[in-house]
N, C-alpha and C positions, 0 to 999 in steps of 0.2 A: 318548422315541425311538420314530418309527414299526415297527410290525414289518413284514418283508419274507419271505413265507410263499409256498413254495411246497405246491399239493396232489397226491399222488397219488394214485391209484384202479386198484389191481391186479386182476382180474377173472382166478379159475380160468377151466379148459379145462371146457367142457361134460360130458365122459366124471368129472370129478373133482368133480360137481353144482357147481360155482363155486368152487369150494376153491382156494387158492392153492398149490403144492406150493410146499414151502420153497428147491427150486434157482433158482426162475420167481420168488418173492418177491427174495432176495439179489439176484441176478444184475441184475433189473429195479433194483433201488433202490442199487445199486454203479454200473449204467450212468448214472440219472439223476446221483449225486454224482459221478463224475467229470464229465459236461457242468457241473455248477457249480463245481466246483473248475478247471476250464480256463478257464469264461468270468471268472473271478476275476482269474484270472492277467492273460489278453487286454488286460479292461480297468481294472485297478489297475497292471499292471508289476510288480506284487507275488507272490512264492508262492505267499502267501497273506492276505486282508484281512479275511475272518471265519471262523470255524467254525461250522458247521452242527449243530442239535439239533432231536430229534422233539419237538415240540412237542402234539401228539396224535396215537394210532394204535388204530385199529379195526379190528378182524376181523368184523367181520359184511358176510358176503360181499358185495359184492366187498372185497377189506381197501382200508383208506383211511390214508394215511400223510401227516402237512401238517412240511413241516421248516421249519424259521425261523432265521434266520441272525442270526447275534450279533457284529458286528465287533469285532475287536482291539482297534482306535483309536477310540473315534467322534468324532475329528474327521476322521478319513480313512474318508467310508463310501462303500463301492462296491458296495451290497448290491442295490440296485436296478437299474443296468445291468447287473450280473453275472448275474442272475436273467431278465434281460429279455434280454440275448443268450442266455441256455443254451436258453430259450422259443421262443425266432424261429427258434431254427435247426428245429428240431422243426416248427414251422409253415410255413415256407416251402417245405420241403420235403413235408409235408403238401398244398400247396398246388400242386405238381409245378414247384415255383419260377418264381414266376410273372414276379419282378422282376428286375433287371438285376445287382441285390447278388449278391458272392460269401458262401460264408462258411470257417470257416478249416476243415482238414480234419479238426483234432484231433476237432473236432466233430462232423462227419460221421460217423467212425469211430464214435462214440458213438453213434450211430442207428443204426447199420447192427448194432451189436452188442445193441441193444435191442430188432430187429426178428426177430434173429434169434431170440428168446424166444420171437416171437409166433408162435400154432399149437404151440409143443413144449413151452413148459412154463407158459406162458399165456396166456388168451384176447385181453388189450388192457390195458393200460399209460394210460390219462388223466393230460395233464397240466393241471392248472388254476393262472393267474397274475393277478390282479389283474384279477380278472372274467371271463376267458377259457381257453377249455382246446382243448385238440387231443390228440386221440384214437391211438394208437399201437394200428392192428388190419392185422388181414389187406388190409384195403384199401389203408390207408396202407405194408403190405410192398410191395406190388402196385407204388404209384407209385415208391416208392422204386427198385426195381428198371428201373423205366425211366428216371428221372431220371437215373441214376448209370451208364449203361450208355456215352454221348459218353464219348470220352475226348480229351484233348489233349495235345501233345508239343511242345516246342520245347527247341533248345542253352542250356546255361544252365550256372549255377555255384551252388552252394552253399557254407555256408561254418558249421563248428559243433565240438563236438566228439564224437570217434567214442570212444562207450563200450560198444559191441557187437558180437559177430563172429563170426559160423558158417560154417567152412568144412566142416563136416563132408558127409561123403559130397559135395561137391561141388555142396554149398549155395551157398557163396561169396556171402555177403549180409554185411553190416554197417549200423549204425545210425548217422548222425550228430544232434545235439541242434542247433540251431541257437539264439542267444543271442533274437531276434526271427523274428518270422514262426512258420511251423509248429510243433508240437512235441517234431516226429521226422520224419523222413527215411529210408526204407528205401533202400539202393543195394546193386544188384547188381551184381557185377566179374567181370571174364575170369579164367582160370589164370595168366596172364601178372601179374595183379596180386596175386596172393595175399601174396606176399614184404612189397610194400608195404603191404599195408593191414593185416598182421600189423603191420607196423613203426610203426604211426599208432594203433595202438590207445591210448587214454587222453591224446592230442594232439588240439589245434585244427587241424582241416584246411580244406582247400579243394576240393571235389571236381567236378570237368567232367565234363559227357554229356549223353545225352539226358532232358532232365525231362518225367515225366507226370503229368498233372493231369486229375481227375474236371471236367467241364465246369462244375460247378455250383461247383468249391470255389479260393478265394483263391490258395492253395497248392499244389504240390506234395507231392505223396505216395510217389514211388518216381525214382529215377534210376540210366540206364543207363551207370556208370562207362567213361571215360575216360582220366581224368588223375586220380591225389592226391599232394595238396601237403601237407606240413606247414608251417605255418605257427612263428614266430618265438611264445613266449612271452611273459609278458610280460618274467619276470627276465631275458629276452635282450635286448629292446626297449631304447637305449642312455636315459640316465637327461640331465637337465641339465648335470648334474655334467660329464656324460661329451662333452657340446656344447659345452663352456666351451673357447674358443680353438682352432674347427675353423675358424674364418673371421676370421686375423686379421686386424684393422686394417680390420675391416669398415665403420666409422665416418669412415675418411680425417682417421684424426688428430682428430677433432671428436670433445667428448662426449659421454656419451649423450644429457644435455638437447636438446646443439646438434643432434644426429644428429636426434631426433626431432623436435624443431620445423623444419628445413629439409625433410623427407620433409612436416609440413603445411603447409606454406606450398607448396610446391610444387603440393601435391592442390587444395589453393584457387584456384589461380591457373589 
């Protein structure tokens, strides 16, 4: 089984002669494994399709960390696209997004929280895959910051469940998870909705307003509440059982053979 190895390359702050501090180590190598544990998800549909182990680590400045991913199944291996999206997004953005591709925002977030390392608790973040690397430094903050600054708005709906909710002091935020698309949803609501969106908490909703979205990313990251619905469960969802003789004598006396071969003979004709 081939290995699928990513490298990184942590680089202290100059004032710490090259030294890693330990907040600038964690922080960076928690943000890179969450972009690979998202890109997992994305493109398996799964949780999770491998677990990740250091496979080598060096502290001789700048520290060097290579993790290698060991799938679950391996007849379901998803280690290679999983790795190669976490990579691209990092690169494209690097690159002040040069193509037409979006990418999804879980991801973005992840950059932006890795960038935020750079300058305060370390110098540059290298990432290398499969012969190539992009560089996570002050330059690369730089573009990001301009990349990410368009924003976009349009009416829209969402639809997930809401397992989050601060109203304190008049926060009035709440999170919904959505089952596809993004990985979260921040929505903010008037005082008029507080009542309701207490009352949806740990339910499937459906929420209207306005959505915003970073120009660069797939998804939505934040909506301006409107309307929330809760939606119908599943144990409310009526069963066969419960379909059985809602439309009687649907068949006109014919059985179901006849029923169904006169609806083809019909489509043919």
């Amino acid at each position: 089984m081939a290995k699928a190895q990513l490298r990184l390359v942590i680089e202290g702050l100059p004032e710490d002669n090259g030294l890693v501090r330990a907040s600038g180590f964690s922080n960076s190598l928690n943000t890179i494994l969450s972009s690979i544990k998202k890109s997992d998800r994305m493109v398996s549909g799964k949780k999770s399709s491998f677990y990740l182990r250091i496979s080598d680590l060096s502290y001789k400045s700048p520290a060097t960390v290579i993790l290698e991913a060991v799938p679950w199944e391996t007849e379901c291996d998803y280690r290679e696209p999983a790795f190669s999206k976490a990579y691209s997004a990092y690169q494209y953005l690097r690159e002040g997004f040069p193509g037409k591709s979006k990418i999804e925002y879980g991801l973005i977030e992840d950059v932006i929280e890795l960038t935020h390392q750079i300058g305060t608790a370390v110098k540059s973040v290298t990432l290398a895959f499969n012969g190539n690397d992009v560089v996570v430094d002050s330059e690369f903050k730089r573009i990001m910051s301009q990349v990410l600054a368009p924003e976009e708005f349009s009416k829209g709906f969402v639809r997930g469940m809401l397992e989050y909710i601060n109203i304190h002091q008049g926060k009035n935020i709440f999170r919904i998870y959505p089952d596809i698309g993004p990985v979260k949803i921040s929505c903010h609501f008037s005082d008029k909705l507080v009542d309701s969106a207490i009352a949806a908490v740990g339910k499937y909703v459906e929420v209207r307003g306005v959505l915003k979205y970073k120009s660069v990313a797939q998804d939505p990251h934040e909506i301006a509440v409107d309307e929330i619905a809760v939606l119908p469960g599943d144990d409310a969802l009526p069963s066969l059982h419960d379909l059985r003789g809602l439309v009687p004598n649907i068949t006109g006396g014919l059985t179901a053979e006849e029923f169904v071969r006169k609806i083809r003979n019909a489509q043919a004709s």
